[in-house]
DOVOTI-234889 format. One record per residue: residue number from 1; residue in three letters; x, y negated, z negated of N, C-alpha, C in turn. Coordinates in Angstrom, 2 decimals, decimal comma. Example, Ala and Ser with C-alpha at 12.3 -4.5 7.8 and 13.67 -1.06 7.14 Angstrom:
2
+-----+------+---------+---------+---------+---------+---------+---------+---------+---------+---------+
:  nr : rest :     n.x :     n.y :     n.z :    ca.x :    ca.y :    ca.z :     c.x :     c.y :     c.z :
+-----+------+---------+---------+---------+---------+---------+---------+---------+---------+---------+
:   1 :  ala :   13,19 :    5,69 :   -7,80 :   12,30 :    4,50 :   -7,80 :   13,20 :    3,30 :   -7,80 :
:   2 :  ser :   12,85 :    2,25 :   -7,08 :   13,67 :    1,06 :   -7,14 :   12,90 :   -0,03 :   -7,87 :
+-----+------+---------+---------+---------+---------+---------+---------+---------+---------+---------+
//
This chain:
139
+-----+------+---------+---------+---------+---------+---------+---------+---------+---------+---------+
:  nr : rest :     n.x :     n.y :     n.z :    ca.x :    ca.y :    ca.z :     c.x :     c.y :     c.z :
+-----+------+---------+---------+---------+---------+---------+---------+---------+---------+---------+
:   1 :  unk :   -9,04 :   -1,16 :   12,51 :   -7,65 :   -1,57 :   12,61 :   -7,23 :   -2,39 :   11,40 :
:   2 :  unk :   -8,27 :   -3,51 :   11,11 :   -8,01 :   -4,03 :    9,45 :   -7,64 :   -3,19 :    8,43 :
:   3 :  unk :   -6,68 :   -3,74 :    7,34 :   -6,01 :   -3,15 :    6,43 :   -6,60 :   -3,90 :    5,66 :
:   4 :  unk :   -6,80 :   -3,14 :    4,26 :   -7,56 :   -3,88 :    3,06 :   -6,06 :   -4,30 :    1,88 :
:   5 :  unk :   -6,59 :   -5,22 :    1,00 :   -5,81 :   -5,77 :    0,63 :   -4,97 :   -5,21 :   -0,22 :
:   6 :  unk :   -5,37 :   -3,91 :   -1,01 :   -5,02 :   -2,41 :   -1,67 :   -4,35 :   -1,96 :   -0,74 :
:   7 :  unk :   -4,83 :   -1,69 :    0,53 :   -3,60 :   -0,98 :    1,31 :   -2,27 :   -1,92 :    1,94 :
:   8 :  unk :   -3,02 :   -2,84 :    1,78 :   -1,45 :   -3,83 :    2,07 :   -0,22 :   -3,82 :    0,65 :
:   9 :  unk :   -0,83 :   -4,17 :    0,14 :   -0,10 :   -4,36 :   -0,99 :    0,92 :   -2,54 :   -1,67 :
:  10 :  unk :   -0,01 :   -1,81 :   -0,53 :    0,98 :   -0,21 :   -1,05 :    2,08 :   -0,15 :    0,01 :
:  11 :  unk :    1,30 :   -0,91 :    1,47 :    2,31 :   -0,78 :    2,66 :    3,59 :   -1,61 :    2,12 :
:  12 :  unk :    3,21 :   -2,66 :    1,96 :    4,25 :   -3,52 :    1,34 :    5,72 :   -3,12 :    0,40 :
:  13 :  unk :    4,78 :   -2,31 :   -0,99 :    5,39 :   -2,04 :   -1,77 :    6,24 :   -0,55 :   -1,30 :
:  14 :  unk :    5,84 :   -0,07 :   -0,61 :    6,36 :    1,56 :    0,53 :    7,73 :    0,91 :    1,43 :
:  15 :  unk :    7,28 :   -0,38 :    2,16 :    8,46 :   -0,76 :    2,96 :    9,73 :   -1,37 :    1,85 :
:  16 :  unk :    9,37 :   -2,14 :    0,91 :   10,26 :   -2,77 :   -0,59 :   11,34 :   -1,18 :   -0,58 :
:  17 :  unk :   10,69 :   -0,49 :   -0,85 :   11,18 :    0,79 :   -1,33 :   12,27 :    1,34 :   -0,07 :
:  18 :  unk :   11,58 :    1,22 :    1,06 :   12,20 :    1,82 :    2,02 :   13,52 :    0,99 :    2,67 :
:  19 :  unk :   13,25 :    0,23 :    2,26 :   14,28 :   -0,99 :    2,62 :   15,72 :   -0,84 :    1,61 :
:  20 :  unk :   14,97 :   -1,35 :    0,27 :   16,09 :   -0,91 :   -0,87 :   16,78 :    0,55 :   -0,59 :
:  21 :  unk :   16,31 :    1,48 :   -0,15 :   16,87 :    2,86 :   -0,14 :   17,65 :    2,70 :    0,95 :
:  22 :  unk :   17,65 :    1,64 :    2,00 :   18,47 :    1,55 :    2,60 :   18,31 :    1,69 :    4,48 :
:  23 :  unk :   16,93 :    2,27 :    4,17 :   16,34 :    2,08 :    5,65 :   16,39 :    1,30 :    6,33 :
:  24 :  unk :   16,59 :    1,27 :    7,82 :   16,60 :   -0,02 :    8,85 :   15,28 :    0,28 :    9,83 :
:  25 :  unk :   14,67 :   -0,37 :    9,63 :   12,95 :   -0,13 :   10,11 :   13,16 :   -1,07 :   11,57 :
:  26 :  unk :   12,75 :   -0,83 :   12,65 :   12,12 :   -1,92 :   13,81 :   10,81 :   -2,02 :   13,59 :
:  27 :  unk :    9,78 :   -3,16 :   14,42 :    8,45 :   -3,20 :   14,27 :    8,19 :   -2,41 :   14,55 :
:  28 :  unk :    8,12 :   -1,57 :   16,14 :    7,79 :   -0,88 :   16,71 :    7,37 :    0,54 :   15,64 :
:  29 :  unk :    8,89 :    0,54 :   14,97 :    9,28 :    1,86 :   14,34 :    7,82 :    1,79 :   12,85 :
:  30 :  unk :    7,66 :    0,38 :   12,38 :    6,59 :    0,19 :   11,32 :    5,39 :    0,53 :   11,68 :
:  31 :  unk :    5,13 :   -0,02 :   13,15 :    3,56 :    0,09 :   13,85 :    3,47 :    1,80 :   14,12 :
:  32 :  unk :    4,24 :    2,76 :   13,93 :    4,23 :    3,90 :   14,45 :    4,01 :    4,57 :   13,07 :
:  33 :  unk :    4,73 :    4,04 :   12,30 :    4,12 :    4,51 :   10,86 :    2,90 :    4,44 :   10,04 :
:  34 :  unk :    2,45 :    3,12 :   10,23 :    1,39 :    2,65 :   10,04 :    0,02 :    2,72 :   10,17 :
:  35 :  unk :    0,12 :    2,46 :   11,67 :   -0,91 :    2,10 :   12,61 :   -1,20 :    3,43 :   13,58 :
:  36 :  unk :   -1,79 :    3,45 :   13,84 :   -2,21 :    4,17 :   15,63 :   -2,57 :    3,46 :   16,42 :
:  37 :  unk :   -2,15 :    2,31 :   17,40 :   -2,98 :    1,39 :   18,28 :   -3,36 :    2,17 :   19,21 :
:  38 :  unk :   -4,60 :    1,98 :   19,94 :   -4,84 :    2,72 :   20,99 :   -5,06 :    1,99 :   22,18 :
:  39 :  unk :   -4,94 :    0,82 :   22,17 :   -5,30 :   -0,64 :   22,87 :   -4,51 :   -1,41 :   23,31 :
:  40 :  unk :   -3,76 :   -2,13 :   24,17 :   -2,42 :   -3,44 :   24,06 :   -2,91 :   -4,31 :   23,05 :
:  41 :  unk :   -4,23 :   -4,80 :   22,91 :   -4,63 :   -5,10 :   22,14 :   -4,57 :   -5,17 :   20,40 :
:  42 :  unk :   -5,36 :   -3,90 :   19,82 :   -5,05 :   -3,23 :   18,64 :   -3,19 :   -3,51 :   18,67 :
:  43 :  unk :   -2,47 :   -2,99 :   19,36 :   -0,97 :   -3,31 :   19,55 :   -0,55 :   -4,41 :   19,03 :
:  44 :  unk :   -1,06 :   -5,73 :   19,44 :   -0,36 :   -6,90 :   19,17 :   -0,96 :   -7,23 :   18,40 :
:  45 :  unk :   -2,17 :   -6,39 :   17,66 :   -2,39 :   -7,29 :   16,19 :   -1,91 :   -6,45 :   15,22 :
:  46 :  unk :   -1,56 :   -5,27 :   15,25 :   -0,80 :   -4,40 :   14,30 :    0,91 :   -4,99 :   14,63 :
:  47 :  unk :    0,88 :   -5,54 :   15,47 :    3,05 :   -6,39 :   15,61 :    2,70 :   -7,35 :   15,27 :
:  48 :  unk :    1,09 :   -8,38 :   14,92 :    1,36 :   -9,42 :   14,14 :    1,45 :   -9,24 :   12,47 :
:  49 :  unk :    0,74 :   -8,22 :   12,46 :    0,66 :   -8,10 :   11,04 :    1,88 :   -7,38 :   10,32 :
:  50 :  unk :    2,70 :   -6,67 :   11,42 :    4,06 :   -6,59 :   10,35 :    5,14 :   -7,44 :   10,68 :
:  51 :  unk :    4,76 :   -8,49 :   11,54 :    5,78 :   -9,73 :   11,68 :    5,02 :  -10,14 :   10,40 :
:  52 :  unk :    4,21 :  -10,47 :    9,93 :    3,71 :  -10,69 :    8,99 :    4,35 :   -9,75 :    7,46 :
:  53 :  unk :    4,41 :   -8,96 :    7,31 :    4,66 :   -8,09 :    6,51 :    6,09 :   -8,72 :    6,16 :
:  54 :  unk :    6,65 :   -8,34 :    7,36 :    8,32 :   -8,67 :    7,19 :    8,85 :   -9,64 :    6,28 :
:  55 :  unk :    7,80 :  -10,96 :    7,13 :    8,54 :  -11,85 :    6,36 :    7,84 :  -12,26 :    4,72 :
:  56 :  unk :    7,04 :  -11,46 :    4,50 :    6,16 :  -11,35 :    3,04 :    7,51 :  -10,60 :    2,33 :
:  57 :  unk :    8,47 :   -9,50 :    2,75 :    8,67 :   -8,90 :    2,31 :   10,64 :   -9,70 :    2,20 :
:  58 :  unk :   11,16 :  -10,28 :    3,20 :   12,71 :  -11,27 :    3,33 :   11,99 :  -12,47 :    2,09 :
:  59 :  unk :   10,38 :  -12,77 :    2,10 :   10,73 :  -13,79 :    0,78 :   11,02 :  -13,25 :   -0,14 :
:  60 :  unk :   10,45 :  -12,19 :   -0,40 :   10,46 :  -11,68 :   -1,62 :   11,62 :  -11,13 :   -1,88 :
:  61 :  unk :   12,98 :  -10,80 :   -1,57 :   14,20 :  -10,31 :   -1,58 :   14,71 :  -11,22 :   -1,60 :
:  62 :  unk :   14,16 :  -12,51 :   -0,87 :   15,44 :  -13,80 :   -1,04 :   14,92 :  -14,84 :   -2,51 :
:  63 :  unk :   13,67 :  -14,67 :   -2,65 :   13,45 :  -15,43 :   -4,29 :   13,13 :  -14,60 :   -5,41 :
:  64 :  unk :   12,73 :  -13,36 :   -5,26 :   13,01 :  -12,43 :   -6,33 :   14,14 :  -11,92 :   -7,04 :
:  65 :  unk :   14,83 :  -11,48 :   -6,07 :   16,38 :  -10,98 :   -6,23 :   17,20 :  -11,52 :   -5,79 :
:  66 :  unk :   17,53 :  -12,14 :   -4,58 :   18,47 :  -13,45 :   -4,37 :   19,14 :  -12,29 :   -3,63 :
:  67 :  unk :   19,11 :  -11,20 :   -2,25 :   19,40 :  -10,10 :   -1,41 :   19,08 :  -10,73 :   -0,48 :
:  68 :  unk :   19,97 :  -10,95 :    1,01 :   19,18 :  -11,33 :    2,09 :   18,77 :  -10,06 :    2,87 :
:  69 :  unk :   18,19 :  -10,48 :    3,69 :   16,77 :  -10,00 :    4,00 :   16,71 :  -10,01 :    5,50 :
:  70 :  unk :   17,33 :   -9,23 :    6,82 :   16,30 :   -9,82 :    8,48 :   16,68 :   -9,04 :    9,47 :
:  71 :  unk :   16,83 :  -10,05 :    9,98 :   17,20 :   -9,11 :   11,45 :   18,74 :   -8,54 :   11,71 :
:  72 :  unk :   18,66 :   -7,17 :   11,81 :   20,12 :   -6,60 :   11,50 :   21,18 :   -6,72 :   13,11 :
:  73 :  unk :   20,26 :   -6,36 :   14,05 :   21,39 :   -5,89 :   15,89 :   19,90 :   -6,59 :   16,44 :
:  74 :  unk :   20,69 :   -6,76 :   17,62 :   20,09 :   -6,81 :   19,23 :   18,68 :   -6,08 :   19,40 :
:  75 :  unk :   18,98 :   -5,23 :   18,54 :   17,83 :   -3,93 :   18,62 :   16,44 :   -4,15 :   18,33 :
:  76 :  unk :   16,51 :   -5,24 :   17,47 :   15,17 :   -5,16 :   16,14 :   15,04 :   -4,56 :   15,05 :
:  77 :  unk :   16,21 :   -4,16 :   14,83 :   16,16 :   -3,57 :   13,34 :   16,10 :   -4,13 :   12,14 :
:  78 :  unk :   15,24 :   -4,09 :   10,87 :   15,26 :   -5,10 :    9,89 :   15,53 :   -4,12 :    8,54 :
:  79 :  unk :   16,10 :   -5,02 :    7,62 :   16,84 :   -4,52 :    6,52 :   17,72 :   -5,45 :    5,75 :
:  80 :  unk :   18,30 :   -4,93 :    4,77 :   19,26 :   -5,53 :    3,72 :   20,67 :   -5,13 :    4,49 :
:  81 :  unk :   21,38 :   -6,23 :    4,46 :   22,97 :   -5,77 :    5,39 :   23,63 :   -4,64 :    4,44 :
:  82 :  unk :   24,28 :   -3,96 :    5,22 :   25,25 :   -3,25 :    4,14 :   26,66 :   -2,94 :    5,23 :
:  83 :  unk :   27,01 :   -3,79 :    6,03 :   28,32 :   -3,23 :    7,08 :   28,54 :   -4,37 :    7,66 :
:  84 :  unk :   30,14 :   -4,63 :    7,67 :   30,39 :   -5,84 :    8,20 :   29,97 :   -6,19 :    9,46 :
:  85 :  unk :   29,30 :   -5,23 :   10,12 :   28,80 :   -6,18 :   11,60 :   27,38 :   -6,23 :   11,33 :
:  86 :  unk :   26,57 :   -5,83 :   10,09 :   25,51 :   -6,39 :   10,14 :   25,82 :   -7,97 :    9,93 :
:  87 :  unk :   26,73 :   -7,95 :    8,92 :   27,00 :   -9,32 :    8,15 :   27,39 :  -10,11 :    9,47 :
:  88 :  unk :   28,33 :  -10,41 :   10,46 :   28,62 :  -10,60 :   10,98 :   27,50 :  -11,06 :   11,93 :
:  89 :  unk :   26,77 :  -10,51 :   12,33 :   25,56 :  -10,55 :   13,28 :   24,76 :  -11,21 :   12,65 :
:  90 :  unk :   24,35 :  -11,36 :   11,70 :   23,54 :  -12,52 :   10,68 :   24,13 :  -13,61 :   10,65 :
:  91 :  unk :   25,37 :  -13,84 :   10,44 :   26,01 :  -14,91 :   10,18 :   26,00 :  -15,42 :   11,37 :
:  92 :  unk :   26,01 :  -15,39 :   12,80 :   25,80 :  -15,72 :   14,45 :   24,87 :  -16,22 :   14,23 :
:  93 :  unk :   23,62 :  -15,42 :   14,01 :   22,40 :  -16,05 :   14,10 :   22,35 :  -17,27 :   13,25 :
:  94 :  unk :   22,49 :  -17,42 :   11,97 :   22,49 :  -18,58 :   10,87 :   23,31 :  -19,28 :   11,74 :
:  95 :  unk :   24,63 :  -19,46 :   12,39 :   25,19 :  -20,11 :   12,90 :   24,40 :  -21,32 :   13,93 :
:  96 :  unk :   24,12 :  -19,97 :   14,83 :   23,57 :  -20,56 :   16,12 :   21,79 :  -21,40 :   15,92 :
:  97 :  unk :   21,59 :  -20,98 :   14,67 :   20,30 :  -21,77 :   14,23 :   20,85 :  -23,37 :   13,80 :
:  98 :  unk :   21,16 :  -23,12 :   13,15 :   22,30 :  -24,17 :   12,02 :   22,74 :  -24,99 :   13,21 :
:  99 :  unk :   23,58 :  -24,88 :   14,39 :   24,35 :  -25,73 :   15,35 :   23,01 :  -26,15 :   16,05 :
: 100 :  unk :   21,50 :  -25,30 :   16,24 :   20,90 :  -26,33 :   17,51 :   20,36 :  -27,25 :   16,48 :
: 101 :  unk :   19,69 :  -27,22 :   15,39 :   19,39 :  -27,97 :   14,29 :   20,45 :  -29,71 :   14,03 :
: 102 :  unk :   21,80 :  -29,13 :   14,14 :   22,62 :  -30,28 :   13,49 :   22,44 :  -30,83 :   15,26 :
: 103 :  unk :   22,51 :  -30,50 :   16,16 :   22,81 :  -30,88 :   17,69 :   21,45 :  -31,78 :   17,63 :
: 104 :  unk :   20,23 :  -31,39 :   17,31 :   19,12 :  -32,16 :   17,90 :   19,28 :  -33,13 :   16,93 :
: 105 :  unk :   19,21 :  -33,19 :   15,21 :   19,73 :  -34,26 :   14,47 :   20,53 :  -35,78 :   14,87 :
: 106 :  unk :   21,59 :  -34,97 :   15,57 :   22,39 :  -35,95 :   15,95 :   22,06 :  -36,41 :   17,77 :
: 107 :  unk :   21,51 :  -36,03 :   18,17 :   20,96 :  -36,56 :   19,28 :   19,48 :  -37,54 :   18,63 :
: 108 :  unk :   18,78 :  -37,11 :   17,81 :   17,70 :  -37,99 :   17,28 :   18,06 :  -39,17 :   16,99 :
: 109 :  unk :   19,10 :  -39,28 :   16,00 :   20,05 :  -40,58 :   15,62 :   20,73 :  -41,62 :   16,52 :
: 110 :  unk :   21,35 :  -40,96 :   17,59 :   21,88 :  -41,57 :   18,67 :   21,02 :  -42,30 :   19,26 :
: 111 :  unk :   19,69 :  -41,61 :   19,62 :   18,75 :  -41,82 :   19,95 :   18,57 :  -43,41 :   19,51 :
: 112 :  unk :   17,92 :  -43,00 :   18,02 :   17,66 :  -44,50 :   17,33 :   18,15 :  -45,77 :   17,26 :
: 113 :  unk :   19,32 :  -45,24 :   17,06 :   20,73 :  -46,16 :   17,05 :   21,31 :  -46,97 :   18,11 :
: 114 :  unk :   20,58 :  -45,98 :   19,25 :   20,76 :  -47,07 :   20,46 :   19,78 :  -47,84 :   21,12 :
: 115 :  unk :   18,89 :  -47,71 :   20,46 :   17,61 :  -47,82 :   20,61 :   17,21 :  -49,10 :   19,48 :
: 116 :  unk :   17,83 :  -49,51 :   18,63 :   18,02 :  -50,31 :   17,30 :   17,00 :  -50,14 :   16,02 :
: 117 :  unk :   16,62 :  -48,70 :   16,16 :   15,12 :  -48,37 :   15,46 :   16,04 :  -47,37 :   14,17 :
: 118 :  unk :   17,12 :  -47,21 :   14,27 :   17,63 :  -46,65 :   13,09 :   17,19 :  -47,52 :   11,86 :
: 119 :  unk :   16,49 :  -46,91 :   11,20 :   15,59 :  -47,89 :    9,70 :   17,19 :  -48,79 :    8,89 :
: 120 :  unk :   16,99 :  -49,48 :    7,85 :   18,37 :  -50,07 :    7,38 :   18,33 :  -48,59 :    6,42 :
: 121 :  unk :   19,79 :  -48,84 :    5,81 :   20,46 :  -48,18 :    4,73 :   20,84 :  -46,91 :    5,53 :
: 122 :  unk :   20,60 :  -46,29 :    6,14 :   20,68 :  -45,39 :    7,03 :   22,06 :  -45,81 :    7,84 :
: 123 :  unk :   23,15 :  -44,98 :    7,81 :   24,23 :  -44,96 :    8,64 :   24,53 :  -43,90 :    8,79 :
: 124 :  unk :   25,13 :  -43,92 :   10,74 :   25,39 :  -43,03 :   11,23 :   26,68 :  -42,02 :   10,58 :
: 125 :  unk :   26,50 :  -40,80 :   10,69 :   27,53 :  -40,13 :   10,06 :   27,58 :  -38,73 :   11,15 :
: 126 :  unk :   28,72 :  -38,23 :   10,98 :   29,28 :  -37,29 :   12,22 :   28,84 :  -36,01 :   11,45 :
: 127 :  unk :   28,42 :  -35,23 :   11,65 :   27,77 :  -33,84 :   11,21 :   29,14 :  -33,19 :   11,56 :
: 128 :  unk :   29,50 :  -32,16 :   10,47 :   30,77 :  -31,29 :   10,51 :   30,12 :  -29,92 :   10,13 :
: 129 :  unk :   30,18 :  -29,34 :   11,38 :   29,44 :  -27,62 :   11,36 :   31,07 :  -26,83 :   11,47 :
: 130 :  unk :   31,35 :  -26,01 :   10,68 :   32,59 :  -25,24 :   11,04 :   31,61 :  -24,38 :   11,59 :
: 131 :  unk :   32,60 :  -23,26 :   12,72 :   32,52 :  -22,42 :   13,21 :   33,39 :  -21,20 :   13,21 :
: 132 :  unk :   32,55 :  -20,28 :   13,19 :   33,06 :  -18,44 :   12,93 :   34,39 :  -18,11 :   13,73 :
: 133 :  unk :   35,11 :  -17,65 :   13,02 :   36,28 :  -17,56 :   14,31 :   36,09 :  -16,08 :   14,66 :
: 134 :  unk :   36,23 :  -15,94 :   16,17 :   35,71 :  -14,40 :   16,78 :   37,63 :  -13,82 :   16,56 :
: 135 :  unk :   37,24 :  -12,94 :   16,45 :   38,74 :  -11,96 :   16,45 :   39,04 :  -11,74 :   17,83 :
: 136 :  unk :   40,36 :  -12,21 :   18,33 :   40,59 :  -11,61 :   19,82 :   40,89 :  -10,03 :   19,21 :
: 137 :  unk :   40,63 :   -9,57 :   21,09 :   40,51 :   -8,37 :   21,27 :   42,00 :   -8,27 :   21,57 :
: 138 :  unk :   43,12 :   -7,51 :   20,93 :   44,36 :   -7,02 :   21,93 :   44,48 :   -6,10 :   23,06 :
: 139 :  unk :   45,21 :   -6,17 :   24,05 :   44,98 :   -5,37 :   24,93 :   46,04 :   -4,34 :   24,95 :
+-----+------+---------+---------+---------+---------+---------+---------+---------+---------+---------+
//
């Protein structure tokens, strides 16, 4: 089931390719290309190793070329956006990462602050997250 480091580095450079051309790959859809699991087992170490892959492959698009790079739908599909509801659907996610991040921040602080353990020089400040405006639907 191990892949040698020659064959990683072709899988790698095969998905680079397949990606740029515009492909939208799922794991599932990689492990079927890839792999043959015959095991649940063999299974979840061939879906760790292209969760692995993946994100070997979003660094390398986001510090090589400066292209983002992830998760496209609901589905599991991964790729380079190219349609406003990929964009759109990325931008949710960054959102909704971004808001629990600034939310626990500012609960940490509150925390401190009422607590009188906020260190000196340190002042409280109100975190300003804009948010996506959804398009109403007309009826």
């Amino acid at each position: 089931m191990g892949t040698s480091r020659k064959k990683n580095k072709e899988i790698l450079s095969d998905l680079r390719d397949r990606f740029v051309d515009g492909e939208k790959l799922s794991v599932d859809g990689i492990i079927k290309d890839y792999f043959s699991p015959k095991t649940a087992y063999s299974y979840l170490v061939a879906k760790a190793k292209v969760r692995g892959w993946l994100g070997l492959v979003k660094r390398q698009f986001k510090f090589n070329h400066g292209i983002w790079f992830g998760s496209l739908d609901d589905n599991g599909s991964f790729g380079i956006i190219s349609t406003e509801e990929e964009v759109r659907y990325a931008l949710m996610r960054a959102y909704r990462y971004v808001k629990g991040t600034v939310a626990g921040a500012t609960l940490l602080v509150a925390d401190a602050d009422e607590k009188g353990l906020l260190p000196d020089g340190l002042k409280r400040e109100r975190f300003l997250l804009t948010r996506p405006v959804e398009e109403e639907n007309e009826a």
